[in-house]
Gaussian input, Z-matrix of N, CA and C with variables (Angstrom, degrees):
# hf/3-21g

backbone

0 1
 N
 C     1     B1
 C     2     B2     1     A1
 N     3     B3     2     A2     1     D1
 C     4     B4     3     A3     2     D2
 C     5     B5     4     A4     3     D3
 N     6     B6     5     A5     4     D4
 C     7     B7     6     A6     5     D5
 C     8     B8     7     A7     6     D6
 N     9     B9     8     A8     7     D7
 C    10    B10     9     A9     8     D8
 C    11    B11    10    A10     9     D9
 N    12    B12    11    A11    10    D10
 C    13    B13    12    A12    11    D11
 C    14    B14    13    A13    12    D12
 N    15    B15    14    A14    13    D13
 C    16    B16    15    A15    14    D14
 C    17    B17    16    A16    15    D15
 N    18    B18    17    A17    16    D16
 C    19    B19    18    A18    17    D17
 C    20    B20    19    A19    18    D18
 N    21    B21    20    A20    19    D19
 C    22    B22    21    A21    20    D20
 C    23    B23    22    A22    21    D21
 N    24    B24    23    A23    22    D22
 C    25    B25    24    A24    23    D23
 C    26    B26    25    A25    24    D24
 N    27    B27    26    A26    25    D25
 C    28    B28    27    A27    26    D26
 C    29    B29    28    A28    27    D27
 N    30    B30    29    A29    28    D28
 C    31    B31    30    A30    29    D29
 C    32    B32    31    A31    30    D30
 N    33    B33    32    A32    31    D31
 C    34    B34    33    A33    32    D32
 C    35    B35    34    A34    33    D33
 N    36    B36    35    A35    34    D34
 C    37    B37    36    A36    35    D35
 C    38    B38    37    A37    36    D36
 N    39    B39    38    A38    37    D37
 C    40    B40    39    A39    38    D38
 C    41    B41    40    A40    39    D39
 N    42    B42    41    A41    40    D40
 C    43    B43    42    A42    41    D41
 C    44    B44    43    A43    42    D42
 N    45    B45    44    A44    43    D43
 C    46    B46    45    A45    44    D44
 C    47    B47    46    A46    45    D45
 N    48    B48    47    A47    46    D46
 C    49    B49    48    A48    47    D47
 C    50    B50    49    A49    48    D48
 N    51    B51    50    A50    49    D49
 C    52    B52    51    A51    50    D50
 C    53    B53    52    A52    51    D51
 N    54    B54    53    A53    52    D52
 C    55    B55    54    A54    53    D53
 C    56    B56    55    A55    54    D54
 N    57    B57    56    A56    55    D55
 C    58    B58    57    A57    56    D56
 C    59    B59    58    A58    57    D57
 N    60    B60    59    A59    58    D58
 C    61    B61    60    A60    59    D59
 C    62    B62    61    A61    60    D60
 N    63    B63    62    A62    61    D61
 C    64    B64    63    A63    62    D62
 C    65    B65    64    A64    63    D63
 N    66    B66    65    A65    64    D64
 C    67    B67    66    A66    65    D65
 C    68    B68    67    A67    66    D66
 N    69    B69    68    A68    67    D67
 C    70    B70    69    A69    68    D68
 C    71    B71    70    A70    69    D69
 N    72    B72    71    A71    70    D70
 C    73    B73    72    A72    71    D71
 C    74    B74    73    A73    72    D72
 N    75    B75    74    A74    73    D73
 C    76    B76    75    A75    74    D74
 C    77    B77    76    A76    75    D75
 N    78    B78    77    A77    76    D76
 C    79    B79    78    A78    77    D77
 C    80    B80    79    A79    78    D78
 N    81    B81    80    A80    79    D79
 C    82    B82    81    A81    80    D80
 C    83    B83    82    A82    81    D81
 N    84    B84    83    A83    82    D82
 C    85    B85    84    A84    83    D83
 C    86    B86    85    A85    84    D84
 N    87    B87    86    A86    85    D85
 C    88    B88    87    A87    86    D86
 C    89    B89    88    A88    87    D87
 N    90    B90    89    A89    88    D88
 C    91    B91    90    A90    89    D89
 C    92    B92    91    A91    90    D90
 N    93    B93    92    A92    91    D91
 C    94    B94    93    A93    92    D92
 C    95    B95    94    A94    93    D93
 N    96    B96    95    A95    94    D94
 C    97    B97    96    A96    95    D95
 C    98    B98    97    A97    96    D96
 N    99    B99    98    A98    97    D97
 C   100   B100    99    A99    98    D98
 C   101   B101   100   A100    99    D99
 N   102   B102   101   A101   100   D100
 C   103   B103   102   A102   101   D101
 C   104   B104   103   A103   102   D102
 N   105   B105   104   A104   103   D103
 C   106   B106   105   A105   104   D104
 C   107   B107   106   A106   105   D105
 N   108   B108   107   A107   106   D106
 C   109   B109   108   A108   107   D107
 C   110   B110   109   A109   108   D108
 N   111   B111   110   A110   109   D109
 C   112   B112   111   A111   110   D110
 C   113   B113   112   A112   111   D111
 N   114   B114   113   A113   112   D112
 C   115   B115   114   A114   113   D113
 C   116   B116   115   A115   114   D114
 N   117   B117   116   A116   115   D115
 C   118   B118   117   A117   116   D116
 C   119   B119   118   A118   117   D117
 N   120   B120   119   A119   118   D118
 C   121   B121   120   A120   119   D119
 C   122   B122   121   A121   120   D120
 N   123   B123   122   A122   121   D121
 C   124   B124   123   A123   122   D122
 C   125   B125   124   A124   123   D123
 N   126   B126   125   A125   124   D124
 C   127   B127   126   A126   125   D125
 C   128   B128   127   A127   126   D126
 N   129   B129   128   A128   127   D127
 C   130   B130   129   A129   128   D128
 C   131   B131   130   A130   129   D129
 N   132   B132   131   A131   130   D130
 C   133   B133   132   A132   131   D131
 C   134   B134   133   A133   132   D132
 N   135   B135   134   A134   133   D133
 C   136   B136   135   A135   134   D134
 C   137   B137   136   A136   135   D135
 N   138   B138   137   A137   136   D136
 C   139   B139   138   A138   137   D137
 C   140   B140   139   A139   138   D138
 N   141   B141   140   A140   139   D139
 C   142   B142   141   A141   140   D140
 C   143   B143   142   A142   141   D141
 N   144   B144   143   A143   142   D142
 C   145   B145   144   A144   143   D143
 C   146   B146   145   A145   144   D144
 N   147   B147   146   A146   145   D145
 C   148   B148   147   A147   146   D146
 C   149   B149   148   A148   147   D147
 N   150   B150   149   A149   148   D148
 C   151   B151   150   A150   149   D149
 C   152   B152   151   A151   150   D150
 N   153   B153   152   A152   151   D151
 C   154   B154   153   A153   152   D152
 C   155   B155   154   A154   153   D153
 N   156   B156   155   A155   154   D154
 C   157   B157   156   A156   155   D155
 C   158   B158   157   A157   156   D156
 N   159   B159   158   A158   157   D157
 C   160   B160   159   A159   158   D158
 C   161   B161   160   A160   159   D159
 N   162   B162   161   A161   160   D160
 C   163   B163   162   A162   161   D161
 C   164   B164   163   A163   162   D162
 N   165   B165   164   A164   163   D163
 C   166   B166   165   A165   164   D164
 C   167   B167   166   A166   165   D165
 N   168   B168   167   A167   166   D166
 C   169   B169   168   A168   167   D167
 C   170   B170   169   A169   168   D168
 N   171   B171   170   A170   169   D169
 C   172   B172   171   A171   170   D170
 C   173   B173   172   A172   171   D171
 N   174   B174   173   A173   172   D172
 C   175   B175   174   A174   173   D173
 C   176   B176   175   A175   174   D174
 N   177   B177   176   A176   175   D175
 C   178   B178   177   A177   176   D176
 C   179   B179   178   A178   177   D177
 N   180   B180   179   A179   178   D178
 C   181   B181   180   A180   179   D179
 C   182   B182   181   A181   180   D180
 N   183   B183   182   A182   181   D181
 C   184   B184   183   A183   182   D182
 C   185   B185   184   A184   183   D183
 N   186   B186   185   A185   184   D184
 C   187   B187   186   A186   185   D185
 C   188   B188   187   A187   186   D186
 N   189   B189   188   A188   187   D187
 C   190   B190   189   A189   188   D188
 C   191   B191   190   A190   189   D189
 N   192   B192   191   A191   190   D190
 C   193   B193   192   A192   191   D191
 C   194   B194   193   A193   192   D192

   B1=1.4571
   B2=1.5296
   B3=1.6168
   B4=1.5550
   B5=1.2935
   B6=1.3722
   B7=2.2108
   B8=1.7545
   B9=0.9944
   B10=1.9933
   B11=1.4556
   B12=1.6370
   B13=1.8767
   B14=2.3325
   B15=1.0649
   B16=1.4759
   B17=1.4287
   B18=1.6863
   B19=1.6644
   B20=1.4982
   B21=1.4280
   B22=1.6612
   B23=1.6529
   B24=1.4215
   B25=1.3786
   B26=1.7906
   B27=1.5093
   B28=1.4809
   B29=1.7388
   B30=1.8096
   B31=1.4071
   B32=1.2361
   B33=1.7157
   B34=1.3230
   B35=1.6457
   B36=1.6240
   B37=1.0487
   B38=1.4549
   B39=1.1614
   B40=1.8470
   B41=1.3708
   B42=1.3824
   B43=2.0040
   B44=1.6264
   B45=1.6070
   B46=1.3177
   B47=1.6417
   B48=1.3880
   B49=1.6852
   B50=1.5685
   B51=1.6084
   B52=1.0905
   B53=1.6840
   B54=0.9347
   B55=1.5875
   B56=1.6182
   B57=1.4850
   B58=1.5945
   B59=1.1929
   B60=1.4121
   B61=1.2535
   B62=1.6771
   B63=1.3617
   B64=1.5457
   B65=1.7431
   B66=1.5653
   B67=1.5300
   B68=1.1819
   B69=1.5302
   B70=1.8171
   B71=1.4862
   B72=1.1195
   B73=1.9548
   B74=1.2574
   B75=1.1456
   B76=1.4013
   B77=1.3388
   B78=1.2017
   B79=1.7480
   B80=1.2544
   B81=1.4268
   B82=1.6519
   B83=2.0696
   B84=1.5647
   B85=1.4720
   B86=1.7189
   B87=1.6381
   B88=1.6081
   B89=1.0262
   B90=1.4595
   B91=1.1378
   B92=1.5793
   B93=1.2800
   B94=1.7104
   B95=2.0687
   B96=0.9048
   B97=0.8559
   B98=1.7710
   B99=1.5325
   B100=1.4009
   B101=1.9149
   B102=1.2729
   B103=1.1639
   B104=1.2488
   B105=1.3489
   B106=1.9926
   B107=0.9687
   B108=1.6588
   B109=1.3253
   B110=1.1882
   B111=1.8103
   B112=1.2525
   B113=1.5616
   B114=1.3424
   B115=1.2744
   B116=1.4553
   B117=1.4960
   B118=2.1079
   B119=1.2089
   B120=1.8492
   B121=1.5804
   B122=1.8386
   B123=1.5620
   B124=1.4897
   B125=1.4235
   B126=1.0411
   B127=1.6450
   B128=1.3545
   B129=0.8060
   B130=1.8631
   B131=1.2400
   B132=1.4655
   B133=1.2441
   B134=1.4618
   B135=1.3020
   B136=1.8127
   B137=1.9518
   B138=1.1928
   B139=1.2700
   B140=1.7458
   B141=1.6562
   B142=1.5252
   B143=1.2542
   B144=1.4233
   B145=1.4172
   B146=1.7494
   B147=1.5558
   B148=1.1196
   B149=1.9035
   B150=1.2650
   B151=1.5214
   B152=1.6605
   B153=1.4187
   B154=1.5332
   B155=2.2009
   B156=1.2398
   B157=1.3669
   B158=1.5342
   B159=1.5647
   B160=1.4600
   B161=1.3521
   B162=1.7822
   B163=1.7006
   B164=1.5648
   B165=1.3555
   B166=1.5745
   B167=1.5671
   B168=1.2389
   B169=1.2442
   B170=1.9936
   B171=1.0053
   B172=1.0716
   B173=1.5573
   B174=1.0478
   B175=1.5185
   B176=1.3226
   B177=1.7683
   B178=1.9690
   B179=1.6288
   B180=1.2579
   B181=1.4745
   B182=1.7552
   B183=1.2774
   B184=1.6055
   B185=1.3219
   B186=1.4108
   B187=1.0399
   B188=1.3890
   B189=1.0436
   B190=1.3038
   B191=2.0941
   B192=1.1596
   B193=1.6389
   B194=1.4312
   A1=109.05
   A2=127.67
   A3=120.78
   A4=100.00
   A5=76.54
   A6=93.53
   A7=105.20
   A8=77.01
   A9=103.18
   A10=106.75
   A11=109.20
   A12=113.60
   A13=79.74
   A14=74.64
   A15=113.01
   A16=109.97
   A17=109.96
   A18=130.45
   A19=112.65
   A20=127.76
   A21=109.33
   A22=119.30
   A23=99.83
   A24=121.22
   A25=108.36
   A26=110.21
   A27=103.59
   A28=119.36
   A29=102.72
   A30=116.64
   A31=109.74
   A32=122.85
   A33=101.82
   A34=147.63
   A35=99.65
   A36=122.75
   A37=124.35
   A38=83.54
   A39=120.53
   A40=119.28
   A41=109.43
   A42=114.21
   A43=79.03
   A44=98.15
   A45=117.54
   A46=100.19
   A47=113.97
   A48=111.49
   A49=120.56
   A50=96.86
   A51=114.54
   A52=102.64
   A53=97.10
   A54=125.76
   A55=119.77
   A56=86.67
   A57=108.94
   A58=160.57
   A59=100.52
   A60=123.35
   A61=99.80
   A62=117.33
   A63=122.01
   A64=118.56
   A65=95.83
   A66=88.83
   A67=122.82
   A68=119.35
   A69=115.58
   A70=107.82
   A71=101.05
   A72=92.66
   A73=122.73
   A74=137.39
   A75=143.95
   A76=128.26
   A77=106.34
   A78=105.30
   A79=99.96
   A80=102.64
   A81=129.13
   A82=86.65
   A83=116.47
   A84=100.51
   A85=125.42
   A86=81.86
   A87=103.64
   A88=140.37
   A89=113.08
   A90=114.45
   A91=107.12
   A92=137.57
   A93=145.86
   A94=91.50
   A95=104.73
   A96=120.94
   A97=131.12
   A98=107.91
   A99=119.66
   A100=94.25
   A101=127.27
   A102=113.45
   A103=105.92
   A104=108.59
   A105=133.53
   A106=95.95
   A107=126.80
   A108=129.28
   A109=116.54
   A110=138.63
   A111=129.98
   A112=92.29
   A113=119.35
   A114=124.83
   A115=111.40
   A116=91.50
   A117=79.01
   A118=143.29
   A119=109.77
   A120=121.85
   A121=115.46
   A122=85.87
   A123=92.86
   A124=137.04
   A125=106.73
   A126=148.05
   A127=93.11
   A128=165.30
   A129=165.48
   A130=104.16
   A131=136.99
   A132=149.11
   A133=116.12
   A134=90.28
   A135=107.89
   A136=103.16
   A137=140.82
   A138=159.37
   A139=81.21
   A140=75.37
   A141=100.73
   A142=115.30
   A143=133.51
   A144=140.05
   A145=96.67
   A146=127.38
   A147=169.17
   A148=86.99
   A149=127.93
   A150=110.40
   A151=100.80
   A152=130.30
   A153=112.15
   A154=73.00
   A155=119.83
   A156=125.64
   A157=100.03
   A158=115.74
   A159=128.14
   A160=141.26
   A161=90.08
   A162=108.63
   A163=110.91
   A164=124.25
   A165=122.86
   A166=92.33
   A167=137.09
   A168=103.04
   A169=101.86
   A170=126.07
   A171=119.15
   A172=122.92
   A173=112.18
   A174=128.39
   A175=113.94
   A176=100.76
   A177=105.36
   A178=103.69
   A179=114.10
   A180=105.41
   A181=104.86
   A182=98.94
   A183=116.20
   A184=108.30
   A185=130.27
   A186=121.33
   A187=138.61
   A188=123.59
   A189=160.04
   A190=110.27
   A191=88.64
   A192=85.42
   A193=112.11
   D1=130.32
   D2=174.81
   D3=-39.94
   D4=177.87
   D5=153.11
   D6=-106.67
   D7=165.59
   D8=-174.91
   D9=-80.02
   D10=118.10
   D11=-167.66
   D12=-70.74
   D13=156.55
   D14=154.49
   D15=-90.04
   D16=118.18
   D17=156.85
   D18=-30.94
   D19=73.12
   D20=161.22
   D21=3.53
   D22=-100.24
   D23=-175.35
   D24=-32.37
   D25=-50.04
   D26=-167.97
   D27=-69.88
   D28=-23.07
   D29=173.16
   D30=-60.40
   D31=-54.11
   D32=167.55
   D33=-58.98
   D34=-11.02
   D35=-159.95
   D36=-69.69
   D37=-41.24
   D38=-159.93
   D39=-134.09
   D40=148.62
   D41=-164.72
   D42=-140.03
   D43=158.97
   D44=177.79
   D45=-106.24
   D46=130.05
   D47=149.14
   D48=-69.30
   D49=171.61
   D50=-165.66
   D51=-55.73
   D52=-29.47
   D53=-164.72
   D54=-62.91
   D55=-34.36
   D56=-147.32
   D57=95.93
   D58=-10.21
   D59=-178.89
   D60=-84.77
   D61=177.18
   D62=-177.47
   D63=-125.01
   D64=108.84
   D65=173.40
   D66=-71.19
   D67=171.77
   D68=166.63
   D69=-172.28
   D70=154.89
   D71=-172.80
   D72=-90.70
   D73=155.70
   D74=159.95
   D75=-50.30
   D76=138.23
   D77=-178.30
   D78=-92.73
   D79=176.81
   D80=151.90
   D81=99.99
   D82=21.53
   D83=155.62
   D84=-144.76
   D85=61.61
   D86=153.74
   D87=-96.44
   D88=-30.61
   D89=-178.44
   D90=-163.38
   D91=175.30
   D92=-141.41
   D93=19.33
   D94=117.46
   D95=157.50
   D96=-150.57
   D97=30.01
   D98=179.06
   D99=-92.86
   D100=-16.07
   D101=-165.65
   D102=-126.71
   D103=32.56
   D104=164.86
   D105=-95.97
   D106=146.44
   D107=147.10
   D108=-80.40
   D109=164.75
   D110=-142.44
   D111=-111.51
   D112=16.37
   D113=161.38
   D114=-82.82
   D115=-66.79
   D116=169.74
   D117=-81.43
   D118=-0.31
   D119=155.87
   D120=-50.89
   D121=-37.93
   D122=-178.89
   D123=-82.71
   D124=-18.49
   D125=166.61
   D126=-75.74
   D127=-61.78
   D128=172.90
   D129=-44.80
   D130=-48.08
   D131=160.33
   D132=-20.47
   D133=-59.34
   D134=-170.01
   D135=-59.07
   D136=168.40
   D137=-153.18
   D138=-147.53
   D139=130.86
   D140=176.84
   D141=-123.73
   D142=161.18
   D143=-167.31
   D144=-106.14
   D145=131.26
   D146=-132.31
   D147=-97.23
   D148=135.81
   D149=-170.85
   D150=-96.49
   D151=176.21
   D152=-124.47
   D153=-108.49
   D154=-0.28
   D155=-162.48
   D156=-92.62
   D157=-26.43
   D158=164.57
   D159=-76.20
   D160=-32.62
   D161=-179.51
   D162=-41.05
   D163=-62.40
   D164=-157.58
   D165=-76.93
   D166=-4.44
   D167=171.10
   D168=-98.85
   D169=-11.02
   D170=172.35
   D171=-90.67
   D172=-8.91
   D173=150.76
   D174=-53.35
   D175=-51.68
   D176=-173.26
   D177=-65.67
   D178=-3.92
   D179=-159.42
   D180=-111.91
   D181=-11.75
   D182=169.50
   D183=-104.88
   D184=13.38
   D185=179.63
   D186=74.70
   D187=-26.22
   D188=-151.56
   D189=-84.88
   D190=34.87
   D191=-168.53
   D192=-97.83

């Protein structure tokens, strides 16, 4: 049987912790951002952890099963 390609898009998307779990960043700071406050421009910044109801499908998409 091949092996299973890896999702383009999701490889760039997403990094694994040490841990295992999967970080990934927040949207909504590309672009309009004059009518953000610089509290939640900055808050967008931060890398967020993947919620635990999503993980196995983003696993299937990294291959990684």
């Amino acid at each position: 049987m091949p092996k299973m390609k890896t999702n383009s898009g999701a490889k760039k998307r997403f990094k694994l912790t040490g841990t295992g779990k999967i970080k990934r960043k927040h949207a909504f700071h590309s672009h309009i951002l004059t009518k953000k406050s610089t509290k939640r421009k900055r808050n967008l910044v931060k890398t967020g952890l993947v919620d635990e109801t999503n993980e196995r499908r983003i696993f299937s998409l990294l291959a990684m099963n």
